[in-house]
N, CA and C atoms as a LAMMPS dump frame, in Angstrom:
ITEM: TIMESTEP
0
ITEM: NUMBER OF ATOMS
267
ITEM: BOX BOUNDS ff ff ff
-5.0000000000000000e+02 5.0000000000000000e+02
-5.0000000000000000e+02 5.0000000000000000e+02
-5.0000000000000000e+02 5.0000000000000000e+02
ITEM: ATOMS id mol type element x y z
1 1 1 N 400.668 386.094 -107.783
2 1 2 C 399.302 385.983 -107.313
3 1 3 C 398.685 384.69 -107.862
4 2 1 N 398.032 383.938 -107.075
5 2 2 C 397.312 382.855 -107.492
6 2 3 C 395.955 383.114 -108.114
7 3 1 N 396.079 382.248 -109.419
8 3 2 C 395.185 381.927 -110.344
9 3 3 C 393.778 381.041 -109.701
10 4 1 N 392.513 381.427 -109.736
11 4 2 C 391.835 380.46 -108.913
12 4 3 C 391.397 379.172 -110.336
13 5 1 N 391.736 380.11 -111.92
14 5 2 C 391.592 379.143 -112.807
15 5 3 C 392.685 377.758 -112.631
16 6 1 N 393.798 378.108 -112.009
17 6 2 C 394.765 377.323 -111.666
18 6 3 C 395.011 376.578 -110.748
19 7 1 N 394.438 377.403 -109.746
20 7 2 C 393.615 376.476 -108.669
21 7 3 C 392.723 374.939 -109.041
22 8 1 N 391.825 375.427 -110.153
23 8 2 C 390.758 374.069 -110.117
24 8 3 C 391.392 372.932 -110.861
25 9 1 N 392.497 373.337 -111.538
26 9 2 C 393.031 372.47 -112.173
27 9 3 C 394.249 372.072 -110.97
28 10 1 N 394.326 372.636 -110.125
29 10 2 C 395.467 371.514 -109.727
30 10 3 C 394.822 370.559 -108.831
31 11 1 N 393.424 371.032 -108.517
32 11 2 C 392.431 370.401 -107.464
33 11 3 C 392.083 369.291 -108.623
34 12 1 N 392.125 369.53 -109.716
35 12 2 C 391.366 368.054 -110.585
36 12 3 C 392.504 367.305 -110.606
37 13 1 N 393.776 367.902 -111.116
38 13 2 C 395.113 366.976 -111.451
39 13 3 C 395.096 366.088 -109.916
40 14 1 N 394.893 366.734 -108.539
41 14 2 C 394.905 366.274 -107.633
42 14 3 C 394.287 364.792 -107.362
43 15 1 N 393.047 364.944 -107.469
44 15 2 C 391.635 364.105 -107.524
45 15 3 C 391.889 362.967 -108.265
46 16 1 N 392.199 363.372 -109.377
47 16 2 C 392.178 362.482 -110.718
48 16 3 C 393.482 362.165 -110.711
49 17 1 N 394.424 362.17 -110.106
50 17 2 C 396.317 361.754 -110.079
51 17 3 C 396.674 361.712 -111.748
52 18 1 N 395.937 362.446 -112.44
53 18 2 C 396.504 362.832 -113.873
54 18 3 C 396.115 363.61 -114.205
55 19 1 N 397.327 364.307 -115.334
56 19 2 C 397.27 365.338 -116.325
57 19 3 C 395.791 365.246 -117.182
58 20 1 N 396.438 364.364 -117.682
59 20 2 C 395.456 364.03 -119.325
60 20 3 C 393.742 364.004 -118.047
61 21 1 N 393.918 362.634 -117.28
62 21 2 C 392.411 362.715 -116.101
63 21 3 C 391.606 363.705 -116.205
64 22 1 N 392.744 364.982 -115.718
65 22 2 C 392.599 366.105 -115.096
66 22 3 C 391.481 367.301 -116.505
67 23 1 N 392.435 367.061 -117.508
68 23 2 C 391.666 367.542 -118.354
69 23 3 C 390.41 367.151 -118.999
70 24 1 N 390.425 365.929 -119.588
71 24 2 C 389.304 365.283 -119.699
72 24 3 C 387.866 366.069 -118.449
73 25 1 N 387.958 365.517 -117.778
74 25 2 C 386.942 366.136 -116.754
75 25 3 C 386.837 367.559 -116.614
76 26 1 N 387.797 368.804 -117.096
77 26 2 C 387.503 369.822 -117.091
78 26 3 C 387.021 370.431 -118.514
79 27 1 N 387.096 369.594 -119.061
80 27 2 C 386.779 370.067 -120.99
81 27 3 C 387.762 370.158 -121.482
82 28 1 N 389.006 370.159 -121.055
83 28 2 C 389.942 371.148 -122.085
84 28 3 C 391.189 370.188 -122.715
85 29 1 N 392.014 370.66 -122.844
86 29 2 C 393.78 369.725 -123.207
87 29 3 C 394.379 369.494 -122.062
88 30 1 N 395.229 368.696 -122.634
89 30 2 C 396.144 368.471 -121.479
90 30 3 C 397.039 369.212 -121.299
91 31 1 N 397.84 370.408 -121.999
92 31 2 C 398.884 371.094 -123.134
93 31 3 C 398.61 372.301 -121.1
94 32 1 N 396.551 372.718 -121.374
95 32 2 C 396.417 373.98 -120.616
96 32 3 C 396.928 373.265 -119.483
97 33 1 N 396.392 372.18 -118.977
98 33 2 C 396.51 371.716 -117.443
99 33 3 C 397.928 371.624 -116.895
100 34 1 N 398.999 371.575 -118.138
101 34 2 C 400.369 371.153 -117.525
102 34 3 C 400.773 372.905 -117.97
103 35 1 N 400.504 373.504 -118.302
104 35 2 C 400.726 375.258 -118.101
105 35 3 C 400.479 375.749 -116.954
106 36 1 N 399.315 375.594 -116.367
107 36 2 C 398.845 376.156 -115.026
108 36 3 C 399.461 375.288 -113.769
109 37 1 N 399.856 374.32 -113.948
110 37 2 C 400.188 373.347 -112.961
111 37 3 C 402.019 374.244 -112.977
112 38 1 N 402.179 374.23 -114.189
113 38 2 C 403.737 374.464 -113.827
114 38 3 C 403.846 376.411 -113.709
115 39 1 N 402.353 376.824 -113.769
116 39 2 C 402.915 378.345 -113.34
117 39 3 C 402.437 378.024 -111.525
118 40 1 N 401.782 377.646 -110.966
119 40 2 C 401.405 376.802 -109.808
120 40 3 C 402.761 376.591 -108.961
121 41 1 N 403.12 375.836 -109.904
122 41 2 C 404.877 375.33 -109.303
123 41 3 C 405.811 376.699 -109.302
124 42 1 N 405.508 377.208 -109.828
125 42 2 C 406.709 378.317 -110.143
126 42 3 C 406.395 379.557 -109.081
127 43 1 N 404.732 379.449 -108.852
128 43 2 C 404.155 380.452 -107.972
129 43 3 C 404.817 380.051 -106.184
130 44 1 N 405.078 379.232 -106.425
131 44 2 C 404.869 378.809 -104.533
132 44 3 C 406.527 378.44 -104.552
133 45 1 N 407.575 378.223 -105.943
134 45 2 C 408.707 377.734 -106.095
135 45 3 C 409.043 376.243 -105.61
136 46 1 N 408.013 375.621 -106.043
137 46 2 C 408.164 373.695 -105.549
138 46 3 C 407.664 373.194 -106.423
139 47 1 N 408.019 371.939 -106.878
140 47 2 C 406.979 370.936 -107.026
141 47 3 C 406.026 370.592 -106.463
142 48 1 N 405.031 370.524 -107.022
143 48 2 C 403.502 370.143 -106.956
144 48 3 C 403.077 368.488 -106.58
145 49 1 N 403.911 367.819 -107.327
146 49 2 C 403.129 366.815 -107.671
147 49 3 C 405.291 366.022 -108.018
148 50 1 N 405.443 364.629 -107.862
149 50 2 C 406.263 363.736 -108.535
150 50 3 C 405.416 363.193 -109.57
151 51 1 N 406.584 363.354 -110.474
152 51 2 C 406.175 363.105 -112.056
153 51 3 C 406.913 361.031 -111.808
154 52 1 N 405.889 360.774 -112.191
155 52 2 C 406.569 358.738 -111.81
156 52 3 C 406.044 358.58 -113.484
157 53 1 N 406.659 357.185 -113.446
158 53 2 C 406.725 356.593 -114.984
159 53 3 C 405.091 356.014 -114.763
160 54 1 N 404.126 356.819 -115.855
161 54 2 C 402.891 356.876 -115.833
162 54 3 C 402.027 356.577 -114.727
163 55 1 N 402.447 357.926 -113.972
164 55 2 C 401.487 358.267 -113.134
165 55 3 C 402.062 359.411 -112.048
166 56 1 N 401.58 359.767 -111.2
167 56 2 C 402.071 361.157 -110.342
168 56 3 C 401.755 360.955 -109.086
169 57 1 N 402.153 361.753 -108.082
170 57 2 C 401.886 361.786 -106.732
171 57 3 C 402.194 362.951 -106.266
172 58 1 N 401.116 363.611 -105.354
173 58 2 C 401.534 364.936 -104.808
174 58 3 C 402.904 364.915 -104.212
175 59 1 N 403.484 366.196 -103.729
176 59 2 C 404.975 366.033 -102.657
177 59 3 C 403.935 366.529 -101.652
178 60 1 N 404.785 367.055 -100.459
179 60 2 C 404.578 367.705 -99.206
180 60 3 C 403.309 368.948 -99.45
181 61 1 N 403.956 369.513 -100.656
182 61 2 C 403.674 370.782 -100.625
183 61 3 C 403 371.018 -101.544
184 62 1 N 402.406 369.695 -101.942
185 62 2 C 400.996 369.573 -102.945
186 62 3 C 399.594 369.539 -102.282
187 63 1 N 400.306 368.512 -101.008
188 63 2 C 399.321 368.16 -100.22
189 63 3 C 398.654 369.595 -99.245
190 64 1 N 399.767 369.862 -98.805
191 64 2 C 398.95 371.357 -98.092
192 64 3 C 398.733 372.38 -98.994
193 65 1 N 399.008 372.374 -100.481
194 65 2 C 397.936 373.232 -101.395
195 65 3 C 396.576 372.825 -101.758
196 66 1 N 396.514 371.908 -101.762
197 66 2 C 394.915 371.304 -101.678
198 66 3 C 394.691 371.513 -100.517
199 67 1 N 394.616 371.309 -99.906
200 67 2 C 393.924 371.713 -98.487
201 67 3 C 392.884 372.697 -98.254
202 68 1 N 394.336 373.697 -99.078
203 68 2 C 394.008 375.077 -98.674
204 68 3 C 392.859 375.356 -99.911
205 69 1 N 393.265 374.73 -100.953
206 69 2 C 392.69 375.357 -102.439
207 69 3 C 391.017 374.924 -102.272
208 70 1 N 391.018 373.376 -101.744
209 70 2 C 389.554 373.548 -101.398
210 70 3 C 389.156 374.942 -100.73
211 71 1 N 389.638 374.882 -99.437
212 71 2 C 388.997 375.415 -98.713
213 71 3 C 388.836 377.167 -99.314
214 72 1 N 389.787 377.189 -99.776
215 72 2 C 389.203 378.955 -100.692
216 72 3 C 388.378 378.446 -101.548
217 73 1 N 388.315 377.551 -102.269
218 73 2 C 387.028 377.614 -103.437
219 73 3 C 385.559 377.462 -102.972
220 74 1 N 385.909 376.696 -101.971
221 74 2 C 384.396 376.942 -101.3
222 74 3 C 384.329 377.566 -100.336
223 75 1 N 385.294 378.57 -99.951
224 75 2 C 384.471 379.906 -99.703
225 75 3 C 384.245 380.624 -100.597
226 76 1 N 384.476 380.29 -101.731
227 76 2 C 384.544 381.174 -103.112
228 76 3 C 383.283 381.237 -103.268
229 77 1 N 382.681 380.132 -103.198
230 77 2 C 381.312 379.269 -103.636
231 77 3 C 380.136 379.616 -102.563
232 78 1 N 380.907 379.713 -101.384
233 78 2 C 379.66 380.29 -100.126
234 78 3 C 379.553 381.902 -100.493
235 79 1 N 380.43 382.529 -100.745
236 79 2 C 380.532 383.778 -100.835
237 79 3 C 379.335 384.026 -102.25
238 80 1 N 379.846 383.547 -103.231
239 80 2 C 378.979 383.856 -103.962
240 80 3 C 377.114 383.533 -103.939
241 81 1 N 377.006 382.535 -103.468
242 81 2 C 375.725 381.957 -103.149
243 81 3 C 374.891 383.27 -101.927
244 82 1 N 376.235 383.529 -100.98
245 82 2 C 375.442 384.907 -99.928
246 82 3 C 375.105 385.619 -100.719
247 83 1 N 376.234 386.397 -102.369
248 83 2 C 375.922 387.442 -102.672
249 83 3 C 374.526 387.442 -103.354
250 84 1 N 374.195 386.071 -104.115
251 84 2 C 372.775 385.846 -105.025
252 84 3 C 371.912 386.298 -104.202
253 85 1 N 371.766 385.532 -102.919
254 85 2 C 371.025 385.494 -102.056
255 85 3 C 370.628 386.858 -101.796
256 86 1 N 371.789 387.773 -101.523
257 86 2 C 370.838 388.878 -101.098
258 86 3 C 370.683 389.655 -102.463
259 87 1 N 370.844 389.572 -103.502
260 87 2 C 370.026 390.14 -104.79
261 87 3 C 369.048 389.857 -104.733
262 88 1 N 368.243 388.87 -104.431
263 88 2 C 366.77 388.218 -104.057
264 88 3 C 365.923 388.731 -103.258
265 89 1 N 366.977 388.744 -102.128
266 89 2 C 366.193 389.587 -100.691
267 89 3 C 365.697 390.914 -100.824
């Protein structure tokens, strides 16, 4: 089952084409970001991302996980904003 904590980190590693990037901008280590990235990899059974001599690039099947990972997080994000909304109402 996919992690949506694992999700945002592969959406930052994405963005930011680095580990270390990736963390920096989320608060944390780099140690968590390459844990979730490689349970990520292990979840879908691919590589994520080519590891190059300092620096990375999605594969195939990085690229259509972002895609998708946006697009669930912000329905994640619409969903929740409906639910506030109608606590209000």
């Amino acid at each position: 089952m996919l992690d949506l904590k694992d999700l945002r980190c592969f959406i930052a590693v994405y963005e930011t084409r680095g580990f270390g990037r990736a963390a920096k901008t989320l608060n944390t280590v780099q140690s968590n970001i390459s844990v979730r990235i490689r349970r990520l990899e292990d979840e879908v059974g691919a590589p994520l991302f080519d590891r190059l001599h300092r620096s990375i690039r999605p594969t195939a099947k990085g690229e259509v996980l972002y895609r998708y990972a946006v697009k669930v997080l912000q329905d994640i994000s619409e969903m929740e904003a409906a639910i506030i909304e109608q606590r209000v109402a």
